[in-house]
N, C-alpha and C positions, 0 to 999 in steps of 0.2 A: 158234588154237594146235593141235598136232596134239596128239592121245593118245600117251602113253607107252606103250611094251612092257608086255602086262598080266601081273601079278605078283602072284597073289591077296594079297587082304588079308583078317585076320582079319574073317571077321563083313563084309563090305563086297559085298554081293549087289548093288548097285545104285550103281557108282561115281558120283560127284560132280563135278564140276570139276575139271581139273587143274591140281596146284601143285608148282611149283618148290622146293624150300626151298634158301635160300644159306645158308652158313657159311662165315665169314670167319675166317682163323686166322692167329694168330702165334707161334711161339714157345709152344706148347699142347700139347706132346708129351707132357706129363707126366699130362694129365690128356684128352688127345682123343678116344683111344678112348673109354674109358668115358663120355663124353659123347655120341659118336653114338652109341654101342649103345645108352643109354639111348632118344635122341630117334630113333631107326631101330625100337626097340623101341613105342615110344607111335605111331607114324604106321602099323604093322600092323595098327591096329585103326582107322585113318582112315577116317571116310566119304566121302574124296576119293580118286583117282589122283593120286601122285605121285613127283617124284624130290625124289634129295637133291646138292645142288654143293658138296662143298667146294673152297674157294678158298684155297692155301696161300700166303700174301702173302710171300715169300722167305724164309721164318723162317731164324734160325741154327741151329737143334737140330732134332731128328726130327722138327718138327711133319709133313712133305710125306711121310717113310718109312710114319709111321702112318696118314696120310691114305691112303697108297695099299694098303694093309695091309689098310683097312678096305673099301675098296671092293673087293676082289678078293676077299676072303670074304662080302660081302654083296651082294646084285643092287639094282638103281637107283638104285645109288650112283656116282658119276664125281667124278674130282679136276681140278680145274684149279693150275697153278702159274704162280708170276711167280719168276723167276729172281733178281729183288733186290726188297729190301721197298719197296713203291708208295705204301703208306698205306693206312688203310682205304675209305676214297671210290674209289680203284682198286679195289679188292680186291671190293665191292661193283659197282661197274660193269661188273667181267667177270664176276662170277655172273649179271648181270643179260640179259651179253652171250650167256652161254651159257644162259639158261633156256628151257625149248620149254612151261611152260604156262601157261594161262591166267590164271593168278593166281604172283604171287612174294613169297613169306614171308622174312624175312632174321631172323636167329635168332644167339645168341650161344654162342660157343662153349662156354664154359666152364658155360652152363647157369644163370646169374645169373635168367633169367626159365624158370619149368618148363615142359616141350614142353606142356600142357593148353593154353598161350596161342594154340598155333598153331590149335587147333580156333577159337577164339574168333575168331583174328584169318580166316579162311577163311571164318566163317559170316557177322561182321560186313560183310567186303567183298561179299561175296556177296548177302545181304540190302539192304545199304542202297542200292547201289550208286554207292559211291565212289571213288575213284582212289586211296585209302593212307588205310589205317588203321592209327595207332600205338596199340602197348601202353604206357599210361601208370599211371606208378610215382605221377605228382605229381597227378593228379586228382582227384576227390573217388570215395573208393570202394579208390581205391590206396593202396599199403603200400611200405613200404624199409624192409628187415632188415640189419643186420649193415654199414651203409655207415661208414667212418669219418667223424666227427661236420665235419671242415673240409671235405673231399672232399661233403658232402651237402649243408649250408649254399648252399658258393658253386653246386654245382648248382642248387639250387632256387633261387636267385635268378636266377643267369643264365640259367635257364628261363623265370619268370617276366620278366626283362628282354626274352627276344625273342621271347614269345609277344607283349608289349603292342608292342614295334616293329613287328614281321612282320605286327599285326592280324588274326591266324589264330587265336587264342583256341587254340591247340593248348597244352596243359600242358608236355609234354614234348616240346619243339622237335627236342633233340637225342640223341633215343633213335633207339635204332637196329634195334626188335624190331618187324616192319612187317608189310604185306600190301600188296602195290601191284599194281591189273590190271598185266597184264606188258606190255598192247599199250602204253599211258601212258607207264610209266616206261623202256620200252624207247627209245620216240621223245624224251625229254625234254631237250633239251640240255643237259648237265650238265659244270660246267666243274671243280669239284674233285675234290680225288685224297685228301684229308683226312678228320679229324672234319667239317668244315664241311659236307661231302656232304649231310648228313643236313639241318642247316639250310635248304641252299641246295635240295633238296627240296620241302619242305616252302612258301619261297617262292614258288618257282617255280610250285608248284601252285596258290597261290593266284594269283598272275600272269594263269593262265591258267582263272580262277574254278571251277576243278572243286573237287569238296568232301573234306573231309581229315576221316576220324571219328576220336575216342579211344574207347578201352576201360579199364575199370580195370586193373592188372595188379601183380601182386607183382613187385619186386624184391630178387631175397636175395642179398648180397655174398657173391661166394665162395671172392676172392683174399687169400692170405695175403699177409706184406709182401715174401718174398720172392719169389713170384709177379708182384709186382705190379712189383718192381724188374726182374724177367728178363724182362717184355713188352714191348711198343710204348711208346716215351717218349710217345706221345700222352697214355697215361694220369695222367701228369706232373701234380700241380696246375699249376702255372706255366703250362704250355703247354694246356692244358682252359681255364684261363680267359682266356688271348688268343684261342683259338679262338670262344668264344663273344663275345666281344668284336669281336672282326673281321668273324663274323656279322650283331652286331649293327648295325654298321657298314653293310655291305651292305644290309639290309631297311630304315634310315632313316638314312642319312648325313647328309642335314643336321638329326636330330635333337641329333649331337654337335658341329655347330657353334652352333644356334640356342640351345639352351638354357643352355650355357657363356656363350654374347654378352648372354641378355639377364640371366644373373643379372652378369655384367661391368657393363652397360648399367645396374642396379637400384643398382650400387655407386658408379657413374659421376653419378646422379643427385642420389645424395646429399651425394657428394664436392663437387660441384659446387655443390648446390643449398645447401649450407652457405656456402662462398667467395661464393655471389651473397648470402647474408642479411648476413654479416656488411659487406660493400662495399657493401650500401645502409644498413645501420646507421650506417659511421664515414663517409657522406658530411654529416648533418649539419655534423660539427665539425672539416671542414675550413675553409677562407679561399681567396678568390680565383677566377679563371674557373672555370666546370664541367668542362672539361676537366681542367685539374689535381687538382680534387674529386675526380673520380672516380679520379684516377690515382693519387692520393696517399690515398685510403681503398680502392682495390685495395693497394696495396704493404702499408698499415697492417693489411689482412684476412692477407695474404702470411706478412708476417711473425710474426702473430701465431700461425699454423696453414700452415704453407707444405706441411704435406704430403698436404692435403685439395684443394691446386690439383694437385700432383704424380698423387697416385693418382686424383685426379679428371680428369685428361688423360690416363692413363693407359690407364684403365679404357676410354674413351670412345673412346679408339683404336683399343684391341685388341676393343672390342663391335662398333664395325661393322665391323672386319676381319671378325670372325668371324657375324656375322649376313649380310652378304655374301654370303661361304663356302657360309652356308649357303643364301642366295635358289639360287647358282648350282648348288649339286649339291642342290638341288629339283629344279630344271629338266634336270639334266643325269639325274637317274636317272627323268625322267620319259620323255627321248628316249631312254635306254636299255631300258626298258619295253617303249615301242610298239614299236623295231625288233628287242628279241630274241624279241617278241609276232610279229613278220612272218617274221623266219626261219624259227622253228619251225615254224610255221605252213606257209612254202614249202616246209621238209625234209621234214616229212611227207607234204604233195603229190606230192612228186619219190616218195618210197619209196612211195606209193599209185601211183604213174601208173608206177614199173619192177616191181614187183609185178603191175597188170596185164597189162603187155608178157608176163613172166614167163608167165601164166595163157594168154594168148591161145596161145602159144607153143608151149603143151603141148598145147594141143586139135585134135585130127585134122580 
């Protein structure tokens, strides 16, 4: 990654790594300024080189006016804009597109985690040597201020839900205050344009067995309700928890068919295994061939309880439909695996082998 234009920084005699920071906005006019000057404020006394990207996601109000406001009275500052709103998973992928350093910090607009994290989150990647480290609100050691009490619940569950799908032991799957080497997340083929981004992330990384660290981190809510109403509908309960659902989908698919079939399957048994006790019960006191016995103390089970044969075929239908389901997108997100494992793998190659062409190109 090249070095940035140098721009002293308070107190910073011996620059560090260079980092990117993205800021993704929407609809943030009211309060953006004063949030970068604060975190443009805190990074002056950085013991890193770095820039700052905001990414103005098409907002409808001045978010992109003030954006550009702010960069033109402060230096290594630069705006990127998307002309209609993309999502945040856009909005993040062209900060990512346009980052030149070394390391790329993605940071919340509104200031919900305080700039101190970005130190942490710079030293931690830097130190352990991992490809994305998240600041985590849900870990042991973290905090959440001020969240409305439904809005935090079903987060922490559905945290909790597709950290144990994904197998990434990550707390907070779907936060989105990060550090990621830039050369990683740059290459990384990433197919959402949503919250999901952040999921698919973090699976991804594990796909491809590099390592994911957390950090403790406060999070303090800092949206009022009509704030919350004038941003991104992402922020929607409704629409937060299909996303995480959808997520969860993707990192174990046939976990929502397998465990539906066989609690199906557990009802199917008993439905069943009752209809079979009582038809060998009322075979005794029937009369005549075994055939009829048995035919005539099935009906006599029938009628007595007919609705323990009903849900009990029922049941037994819809479980291996669904157990099924699930053997087959086993297998099917296992050959999905190995070939988005090959792709990426070849794309990188391609951008290493025109990269060299590139270099040879230049050399006298």
């Amino acid at each position: 990654m090249v070095d940035f234009e140098q721009s002293p920084n308070r107190g910073n005699s011996s620059p560090g790594p260079s980092v990117s920071i993205v800021v993704p906005a929407y609809n943030e006019a009211t309060h953006l300024y004063q949030s970068l000057e604060t975190l443009y404020d805190h990074l002056l006394d950085a013991r890193f080189d770095w820039e700052m990207i905001v990414v103005d996601d098409g907002s409808s109000d001045d978010t992109g006016e003030e954006a550009r406001r702010f960069a033109k009275e402060h230096d290594r500052v630069s705006v990127v804009e998307h002309i209609t709103n993309l999502g945040l998973g856009q909005a993040l992928k062209t900060g990512f597109k346009a980052s030149r350093g070394q390391y790329i910090v993605t940071f919340d607009a509104d200031l919900s985690y305080s700039p101190d994290h970005v130190d942490q989150l710079v030293s931690t990647i830097e130190t352990t040597g991992a490809k994305v480290v998240v600041a985590s609100p849900y870990m042991e050691g973290g905090s959440v201020e001020g969240v409305p009490r439904l809005r935090a619940v079903l987060s922490k569950v559905a945290n909790r839900i597709l950290s144990t799908l994904s197998l990434s032991h990550v707390s907070t799957t779907t936060g989105m205050v990060r550090a990621y080497d830039a050369r990683f997340i740059q290459r990384l083929a990433l197919k959402s344009v949503d919250n999901q981004l952040n999921a698919e992330i973090i699976y991804k990384t594990g796909l491809l067995r590099e390592r994911v660290v957390e950090i403790p981190a406060r999070l303090r809510w800092t949206r009022d309700e009509e704030d919350t109403k004038k941003r991104r509908g992402s922020f929607s309960i409704i629409r937060t928890t299909l996303d995480f659902l959808f997520s969860g989908f993707i990192f174990r698919p046939f976990m929502f068919f397998i465990l539906p079939g066989a609690v199906l399957l557990l009802i199917a048994f008993y439905a069943l295994g009752w209809a079979v006790v009582h038809v060998l019960t009322a075979i005794p006191d029937q009369t005549g061939p075994l055939n009829n016995m048995i035919s005539d103390a099935a009906a006599a089970a029938f009628a007595a309880s007919p609705h323990s044969f009903v849900i009990g075929g029922m049941a037994l239908i819809f479980a291996t439909q669904l157990i099924t389901l699930g053997i087959v997108s086993a297998q099917s997100k296992r050959y999905f695996e190995e070939l988005w494992y090959q792709g990426n793998d070849a794309s990188n190659r391609l951008i290493d082998m025109q990269a060299d062409v590139t270099t040879s190109e230049r050399l006298p």
